[in-house]
N, C-alpha and C positions, 0 to 999 in steps of 0.2 A: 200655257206654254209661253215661256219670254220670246220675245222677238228673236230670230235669230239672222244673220246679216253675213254675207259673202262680198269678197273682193270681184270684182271684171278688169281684166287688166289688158292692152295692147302692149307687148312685152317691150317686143323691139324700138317701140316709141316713149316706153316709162309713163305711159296713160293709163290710171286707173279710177276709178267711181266705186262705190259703195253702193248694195244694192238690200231690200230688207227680201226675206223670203213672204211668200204669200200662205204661211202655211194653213190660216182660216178658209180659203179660196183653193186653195189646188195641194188638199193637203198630199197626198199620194205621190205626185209630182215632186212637190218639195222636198219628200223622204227622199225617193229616187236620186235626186240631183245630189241633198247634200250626206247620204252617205256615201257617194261615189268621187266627192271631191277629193283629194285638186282635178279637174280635168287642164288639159288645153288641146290645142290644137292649128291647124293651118286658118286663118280666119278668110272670110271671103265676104266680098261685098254685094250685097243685093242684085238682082238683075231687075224681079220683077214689082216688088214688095217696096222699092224705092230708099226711104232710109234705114238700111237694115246690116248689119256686118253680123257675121254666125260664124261657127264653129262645127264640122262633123266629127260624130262618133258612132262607135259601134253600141253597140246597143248595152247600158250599163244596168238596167234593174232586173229584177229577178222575174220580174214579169213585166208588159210593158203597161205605164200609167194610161188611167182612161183620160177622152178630153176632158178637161176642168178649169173654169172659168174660162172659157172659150171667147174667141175672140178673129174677126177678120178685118178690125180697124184697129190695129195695135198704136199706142201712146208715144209720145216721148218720157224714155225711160222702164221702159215693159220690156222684162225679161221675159222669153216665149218657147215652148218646149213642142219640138214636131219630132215625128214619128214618118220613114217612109218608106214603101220597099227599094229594093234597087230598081224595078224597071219606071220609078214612078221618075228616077232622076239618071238614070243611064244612060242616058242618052247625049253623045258629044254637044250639043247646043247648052247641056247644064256646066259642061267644064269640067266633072268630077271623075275623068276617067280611073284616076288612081285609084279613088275612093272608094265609089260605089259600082257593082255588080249586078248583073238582073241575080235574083236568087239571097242578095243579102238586106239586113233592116239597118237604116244608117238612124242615129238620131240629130237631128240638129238644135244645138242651143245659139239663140238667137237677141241679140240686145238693137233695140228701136230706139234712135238719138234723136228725130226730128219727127216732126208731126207729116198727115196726109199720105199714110201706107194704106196700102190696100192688098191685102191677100189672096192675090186674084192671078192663078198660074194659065198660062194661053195653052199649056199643056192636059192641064189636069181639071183647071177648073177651078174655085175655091178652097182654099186651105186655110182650116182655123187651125189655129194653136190656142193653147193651155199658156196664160201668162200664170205665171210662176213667184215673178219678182217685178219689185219697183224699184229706180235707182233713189236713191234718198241721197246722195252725196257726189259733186262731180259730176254729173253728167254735160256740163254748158263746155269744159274740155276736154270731153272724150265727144262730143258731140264735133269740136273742131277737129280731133284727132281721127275719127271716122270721115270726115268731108274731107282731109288730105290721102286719107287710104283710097278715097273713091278718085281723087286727080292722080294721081303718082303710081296707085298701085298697090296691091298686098302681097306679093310676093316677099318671103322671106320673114312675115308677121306671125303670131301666135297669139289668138285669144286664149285667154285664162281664167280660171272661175277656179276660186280659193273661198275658203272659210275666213271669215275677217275676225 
């Protein structure tokens, strides 16, 4: 199978990167994601994971992917695929009232711009993810465009994950 390659874009700022899929590594995952593309979404910046801005969704595959190439020290440039119930994020301290539900599965796609994350919730415990993708292009300015969403804020932002 040739490579195949998706866009990550922070809309409202015209910031986007180039990412390959991992589909040797997490092929299931891969399918998942890119027959489900374009998504986007409200993006939101890490709380506990440190450099990390993601995206929620409802749950897009037919079934949900298992973990594959897992990971709870994610990269600069690792795209990362979680899976969660509502009650695991329902909670007002997470901020997602609108989103998530006790009773519903949210997914979140998540892009890592700087080094020294750790996947460690004070709530739950550890959370690996399924890295999915690498950014091969762009990431040294979306890397500055996620450090100004982290000072100013996301509100009003939409990550986006296109086919490139």
């Amino acid at each position: 199978m040739a490579d195949r390659y998706l866009e990550v874009a922070l809309v409202k700022r015209g910031i986007t990167c180039t990412a390959r899929l991992l589909d040797d590594r997490a092929p299931v995952t891969c399918a998942a994601v890119w027959n489900s593309l374009p998504l986007s979404g409200d993006v939101y910046h890490a709380k506990y994971a440190r450099n990390e801005i993601y995206a929620l969704f409802p749950p897009f595959a037919e079934s949900e992917p298992p973990l594959e190439n897992p990971t709870v020290t994610p990269l600069p440039g690792d795209l990362c695929y979680f899976s969660f119930a509502g009650t695991e994020l329902g909670t007002r301290a997470h901020g997602y009232d609108r989103e998530v539900r006790p009773g519903t599965t949210v997914v979140d796609l998540a892009l890592f711009y700087e080094r020294n994350n750790l996947l460690l919730n004070g709530d739950v415990g550890w959370v690996p993810g399924t890295v999915w993708g690498q950014v091969t292009e762009g990431l040294a300015d979306m890397a500055d465009a996620c450090n100004d969403l982290w000072r100013t804020g996301a509100a009003g932002e939409t990550l986006g994950f296109r086919r490139a």
